[in-house]
N, C-alpha and C positions, 0 to 999 in steps of 0.2 A: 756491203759494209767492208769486208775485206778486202773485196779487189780493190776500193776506192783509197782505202790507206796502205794499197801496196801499186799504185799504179805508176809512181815512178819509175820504177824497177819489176820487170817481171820475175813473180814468183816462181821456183821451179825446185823440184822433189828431186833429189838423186835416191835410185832404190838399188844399192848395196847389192842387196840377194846374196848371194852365194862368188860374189869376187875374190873371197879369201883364199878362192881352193881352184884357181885359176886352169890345173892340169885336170879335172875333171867336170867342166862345162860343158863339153861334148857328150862327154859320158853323161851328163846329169840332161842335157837337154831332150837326150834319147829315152832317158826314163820317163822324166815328167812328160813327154811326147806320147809311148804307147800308153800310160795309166790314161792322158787326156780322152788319146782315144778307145779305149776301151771305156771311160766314163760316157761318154757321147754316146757311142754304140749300146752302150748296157742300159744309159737311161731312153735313151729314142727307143730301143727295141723293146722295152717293160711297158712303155705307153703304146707302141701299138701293138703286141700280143694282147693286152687290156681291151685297147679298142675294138679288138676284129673279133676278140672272143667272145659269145653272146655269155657262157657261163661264167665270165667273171664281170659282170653287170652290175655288182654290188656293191652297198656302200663302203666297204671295207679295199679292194679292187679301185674304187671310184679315189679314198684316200692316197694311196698307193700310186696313182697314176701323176696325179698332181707333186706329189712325194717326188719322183723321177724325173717331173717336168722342173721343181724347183733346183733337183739338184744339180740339173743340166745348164739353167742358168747360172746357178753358184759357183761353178766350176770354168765354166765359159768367160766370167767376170773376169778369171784371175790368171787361170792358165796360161791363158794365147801373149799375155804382158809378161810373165812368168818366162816363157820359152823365147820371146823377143827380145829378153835380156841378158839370155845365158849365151847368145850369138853377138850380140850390139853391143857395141864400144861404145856409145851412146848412151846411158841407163837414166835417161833424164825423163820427167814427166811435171806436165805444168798443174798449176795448182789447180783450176778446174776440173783437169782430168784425173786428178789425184783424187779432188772428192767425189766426182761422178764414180769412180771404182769402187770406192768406199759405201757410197751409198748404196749400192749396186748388188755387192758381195755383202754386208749388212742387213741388207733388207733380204734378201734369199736368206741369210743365217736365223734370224728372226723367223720368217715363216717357217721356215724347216721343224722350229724344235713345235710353234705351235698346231702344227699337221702334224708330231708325232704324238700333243697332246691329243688332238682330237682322235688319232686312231687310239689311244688309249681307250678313251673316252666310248670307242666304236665296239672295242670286243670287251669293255664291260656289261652292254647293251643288249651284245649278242648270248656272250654267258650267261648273266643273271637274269636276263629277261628276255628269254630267247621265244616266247609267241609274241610277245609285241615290238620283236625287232625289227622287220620292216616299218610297223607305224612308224617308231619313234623316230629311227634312221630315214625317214622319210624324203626324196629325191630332192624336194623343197628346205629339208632341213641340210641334207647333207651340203646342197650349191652357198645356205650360207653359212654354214661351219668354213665351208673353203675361201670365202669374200672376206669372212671375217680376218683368216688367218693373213690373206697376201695384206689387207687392209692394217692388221698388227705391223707386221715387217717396215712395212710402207709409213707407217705412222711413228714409228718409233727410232727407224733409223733416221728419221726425217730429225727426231731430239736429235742425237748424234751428231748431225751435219752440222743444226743449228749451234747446238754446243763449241763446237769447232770454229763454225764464221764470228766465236767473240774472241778469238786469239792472234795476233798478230803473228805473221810469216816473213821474214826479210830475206830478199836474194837468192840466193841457192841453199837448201837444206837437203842434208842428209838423214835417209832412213835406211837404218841398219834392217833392211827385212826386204823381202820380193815383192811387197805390195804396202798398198798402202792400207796398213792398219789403223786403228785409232789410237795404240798405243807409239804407234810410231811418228804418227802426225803430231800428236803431243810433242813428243819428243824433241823435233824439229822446231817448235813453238820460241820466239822471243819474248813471249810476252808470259805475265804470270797463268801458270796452269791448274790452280788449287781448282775450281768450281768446276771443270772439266773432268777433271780426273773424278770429282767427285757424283758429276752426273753419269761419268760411265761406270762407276762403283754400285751406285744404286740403282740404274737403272735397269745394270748388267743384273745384278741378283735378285733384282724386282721380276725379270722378264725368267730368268732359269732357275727360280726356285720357287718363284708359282706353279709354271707349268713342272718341275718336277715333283712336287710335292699329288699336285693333280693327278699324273700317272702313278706316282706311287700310293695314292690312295685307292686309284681303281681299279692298281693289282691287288692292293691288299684283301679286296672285296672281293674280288676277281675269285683269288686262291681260298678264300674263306669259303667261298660258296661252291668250288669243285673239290674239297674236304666232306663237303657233306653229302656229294651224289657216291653212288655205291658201286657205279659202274666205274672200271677202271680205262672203257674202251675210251668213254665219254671224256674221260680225264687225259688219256694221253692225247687225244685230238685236240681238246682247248690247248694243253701245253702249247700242243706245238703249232699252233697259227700263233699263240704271243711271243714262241719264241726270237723269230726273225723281229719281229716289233724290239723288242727287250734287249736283242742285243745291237740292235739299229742307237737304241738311247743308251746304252751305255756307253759306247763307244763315242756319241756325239758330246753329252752331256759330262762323259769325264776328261776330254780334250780339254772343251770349255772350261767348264769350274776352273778346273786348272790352269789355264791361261788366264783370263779376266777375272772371276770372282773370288780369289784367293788372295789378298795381299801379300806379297812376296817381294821385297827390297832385293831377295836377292838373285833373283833368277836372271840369267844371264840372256844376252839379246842372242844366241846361239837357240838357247834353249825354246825360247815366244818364238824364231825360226822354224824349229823342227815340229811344233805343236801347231804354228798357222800351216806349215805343208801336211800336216794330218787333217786337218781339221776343213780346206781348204780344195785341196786335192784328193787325198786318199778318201774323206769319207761319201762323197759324191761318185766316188767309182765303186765304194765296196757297197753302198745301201744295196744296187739295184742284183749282184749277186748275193748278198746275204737273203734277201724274199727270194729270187729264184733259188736258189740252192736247198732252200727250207720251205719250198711253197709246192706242194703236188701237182695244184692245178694249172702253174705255171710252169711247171714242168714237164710235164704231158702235154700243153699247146705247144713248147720249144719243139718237142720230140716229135709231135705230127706234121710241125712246119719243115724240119729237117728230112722227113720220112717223105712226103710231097716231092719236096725240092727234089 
């Protein structure tokens, strides 16, 4: 539909990024460069410590792994366009490839938060029902907790796109941002954007305040039910496997809200900047050290692989 009423003229996205600050693209290329790679490395190496290790087998382990796998591609979406910009005098991108990024980096955002509902979802199972944990968590239920989740992503960023292809593009359009967001795509839009906006309104709060509401229900249940065991060893061990979980959503879940599901006329396109480069880069490097850092068992396979080598 799009390309057809724009095929006189090819469409094409200039992405800004970071042009303003022209004396540190070097400097900033070199950042976003080790964070990339240190996200690369931290998510590839969390999937295979998983894989080769027989005692983390589990469905909790099994969440975690897919977890690092999405974040790798989440990060990979944006990054490598991200650093090709902060070098090229060229900062153009055509409209296809503008929404293939879009979908791309969307549909990983999407799965992300519903794999941190399901692990939610995972050490409610294990706390409150810990002899029928394996039942329930069952290797057949787990594959499709995980079908389900890429199938959300995939399914909903799919709204998004479609949303998108009913608005007209002319010529060259600028986005004030590194990539192509959907706020920014709008933006760029000639044509009226009310039903757009308003599908990303709803759909946006429909999709992160279901699932937060869902993990906060089954910590609430969670911590209701380690109040009432007596043992306090039992207690600090539950803490701290949700910890890494908890602070993995907060930090995703308050970038977000804050960017897309808050209306705010006035937040400046500096500020939806600095929250897509958290939300975008930062938190797909820091997931996979926030579980190691906070996980024993993953830290003792680190240690014995280092100890080998």
């Amino acid at each position: 539909m799009i390309f057809n009423r724009n095929q006189s003229a090819p469409v094409l996205f200039i992405l800004l990024g970071f042009s303003d600050y022209p004396d540190f693209q070097i400097l900033l290329f070199l950042v976003f460069l080790i964070i990339y790679i240190i996200s690369v490395i931290g998510n590839l190496g969390m999937i295979a410590i998983i894989t080769i290790n027989p005692k983390l087998q589990t469905p909790m382990y099994f969440f975690l792994k897919h977890l690092s796998f999405v974040d790798f591609c989440y990060s990979s979406s944006v990054t490598p366009k991200l650093l090709e910009n902060l070098v090229a005098t060229d900062k153009t991108i055509s409209l296809p490839m503008c929404f293939t990024q879009f979908f791309f980096f969307g549909g990983c955002a999407l799965t992300d938060i519903f794999i941190l509902a399901v692990m939610a979802y995972d050490r409610f199972v294990a706390i409150c029902n810990p002899l029928l944990y394996m039942v329930i968590m069952s290797q057949k239920r787990c594959i499709l907790l995980v079908t389900a989740a890429y199938a959300w992503g995939i399914v909903f960023s799919l709204v998004y796109v479609v949303s998108l292809l009913l608005l007209s593009f002319c010529g060259t359009n600028i986005i004030d941002n590194f990539l192509c967001e959907y706020s920014g795509i709008l933006s760029a839009s000639c044509s009226d954007r009310h039903d757009s906006e308003l599908i990303l309104f709803v759909v946006a709060n429909f999709n992160m305040l279901s699932t937060l509401m869902f993990i906060c229900s089954s910590y609430v249940v969670i911590f209701a039910t380690l109040m009432k065991k007596n043992s306090a060893r039992v207690q600090q061990k539950a803490i701290s496997t949700c910890a890494s979980h908890l602070t993995a959503v907060g930090i995703f879940y308050g970038t977000v809200l804050f960017l897309y599901c808050i209306p705010n006329t006035k937040s400046s396109w500096f500020t939806i900047k600095v929250g897509s480069v958290f939300y975008t880069v930062l938190i797909p490097m820091l997931n996979p050290l926030i579980y190691s850092l906070r996980n024993n068992d993953v830290k003792e396979t680190i240690r014995k692989m280092i100890v080998k080598k």
